[in-house]
C-alpha positions as CSV (number, residue, x, y, z in Angstrom):
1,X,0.0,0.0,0.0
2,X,1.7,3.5,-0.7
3,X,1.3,6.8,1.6
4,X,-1.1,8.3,-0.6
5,X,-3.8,5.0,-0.6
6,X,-3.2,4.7,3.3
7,X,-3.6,8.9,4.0
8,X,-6.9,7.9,1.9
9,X,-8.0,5.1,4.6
10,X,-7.2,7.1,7.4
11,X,-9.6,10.1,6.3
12,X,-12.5,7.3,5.7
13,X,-11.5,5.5,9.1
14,X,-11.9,9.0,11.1
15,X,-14.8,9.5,9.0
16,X,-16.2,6.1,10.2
17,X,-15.7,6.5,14.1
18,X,-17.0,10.1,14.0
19,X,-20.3,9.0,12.2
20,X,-21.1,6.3,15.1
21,X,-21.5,9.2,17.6
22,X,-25.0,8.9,17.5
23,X,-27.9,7.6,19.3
24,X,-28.7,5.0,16.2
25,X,-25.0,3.7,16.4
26,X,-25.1,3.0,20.2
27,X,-28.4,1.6,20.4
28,X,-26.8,-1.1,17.3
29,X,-24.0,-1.5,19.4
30,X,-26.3,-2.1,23.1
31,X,-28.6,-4.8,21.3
32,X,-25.0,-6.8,20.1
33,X,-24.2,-6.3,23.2
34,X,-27.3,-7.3,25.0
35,X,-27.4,-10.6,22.3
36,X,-24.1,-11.7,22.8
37,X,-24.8,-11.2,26.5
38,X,-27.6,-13.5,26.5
39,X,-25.9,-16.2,24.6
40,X,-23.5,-16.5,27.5
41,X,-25.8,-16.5,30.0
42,X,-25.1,-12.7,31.4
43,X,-27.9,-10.1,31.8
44,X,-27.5,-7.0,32.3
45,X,-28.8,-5.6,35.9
46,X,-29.7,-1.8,35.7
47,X,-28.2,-0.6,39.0
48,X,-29.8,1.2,41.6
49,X,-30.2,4.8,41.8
50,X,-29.8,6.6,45.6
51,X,-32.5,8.9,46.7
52,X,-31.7,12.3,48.2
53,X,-33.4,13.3,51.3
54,X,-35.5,15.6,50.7
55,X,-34.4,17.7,53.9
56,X,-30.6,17.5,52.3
57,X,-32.1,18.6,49.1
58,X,-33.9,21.6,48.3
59,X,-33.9,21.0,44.8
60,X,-34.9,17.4,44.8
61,X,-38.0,18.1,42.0
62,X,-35.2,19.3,39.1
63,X,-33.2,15.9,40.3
64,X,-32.8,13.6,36.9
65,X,-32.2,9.8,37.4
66,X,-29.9,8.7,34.4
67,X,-30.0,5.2,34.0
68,X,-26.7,2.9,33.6
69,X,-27.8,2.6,29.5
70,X,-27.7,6.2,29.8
71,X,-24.5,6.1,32.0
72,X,-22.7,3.6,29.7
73,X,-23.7,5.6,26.3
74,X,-22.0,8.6,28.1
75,X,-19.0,7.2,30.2
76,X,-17.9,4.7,27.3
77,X,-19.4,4.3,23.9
78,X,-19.2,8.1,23.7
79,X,-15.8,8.3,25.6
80,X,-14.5,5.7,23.5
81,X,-14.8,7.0,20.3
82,X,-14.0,10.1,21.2
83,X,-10.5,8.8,22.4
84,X,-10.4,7.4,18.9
85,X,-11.0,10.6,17.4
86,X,-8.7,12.4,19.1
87,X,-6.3,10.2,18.8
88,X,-6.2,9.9,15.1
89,X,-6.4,13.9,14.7
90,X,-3.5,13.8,17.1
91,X,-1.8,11.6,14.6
92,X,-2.7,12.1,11.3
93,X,-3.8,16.4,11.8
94,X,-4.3,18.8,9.1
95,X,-0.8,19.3,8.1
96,X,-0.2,15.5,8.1
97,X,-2.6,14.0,5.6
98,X,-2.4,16.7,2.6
99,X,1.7,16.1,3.1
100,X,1.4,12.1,3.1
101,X,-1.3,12.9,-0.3
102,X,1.6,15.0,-1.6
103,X,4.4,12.3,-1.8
104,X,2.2,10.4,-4.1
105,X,3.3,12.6,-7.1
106,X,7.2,11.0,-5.8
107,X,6.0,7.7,-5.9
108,X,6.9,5.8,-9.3
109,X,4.9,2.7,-10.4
């Protein structure tokens, strides 16, 4: 593979990971998950939320309960490929991938 094809999968791999920040692509990724989980026998157990007292709590009424899916989506999926993202942009930036595109024009067949 020469620099110019691989710059070329790197822009459609970034492209990739940054599409599947959606709700669509983790709710794909929680029913493999879920499936596969089943097959070997482990179910998933949504964990339990802690009341506030409502004397410690003035505010109790705005309180939102976010459930472990919710948690997960957030703290991982979303973490994750944003790791990935950041990670490739580290590595391959702006200047990097028109250079590598450059040094195609030097490559001879």
């Amino acid at each position: 593979m020469n620099v110019a094809a691989a710059s070329m999968a790197v822009e459609g791999l970034l492209a990739s990971v940054e599409a599947k920040r959606c709700e669509s692509a983790f709710a794909k990724f929680w029913d493999a998950a879920v499936t596969t989980g089943n097959s070997i026998s482990v179910e998933y157990d949504e964990p339990h939320t802690r009341k506030v007292s409502r004397r410690l709590d003035k505010f109790w009424v705005n309180d939102t309960t976010v459930t472990g899916r919710d948690h997960l989506r957030t703290m991982f999926f979303y973490a994750s490929l944003d790791l990935i993202t950041t990670a490739l942009i580290d590595r391959y930036g702006s200047q990097t991938l028109p250079l590598l595109k450059s040094v195609t024009s030097l490559h001879s067949p």
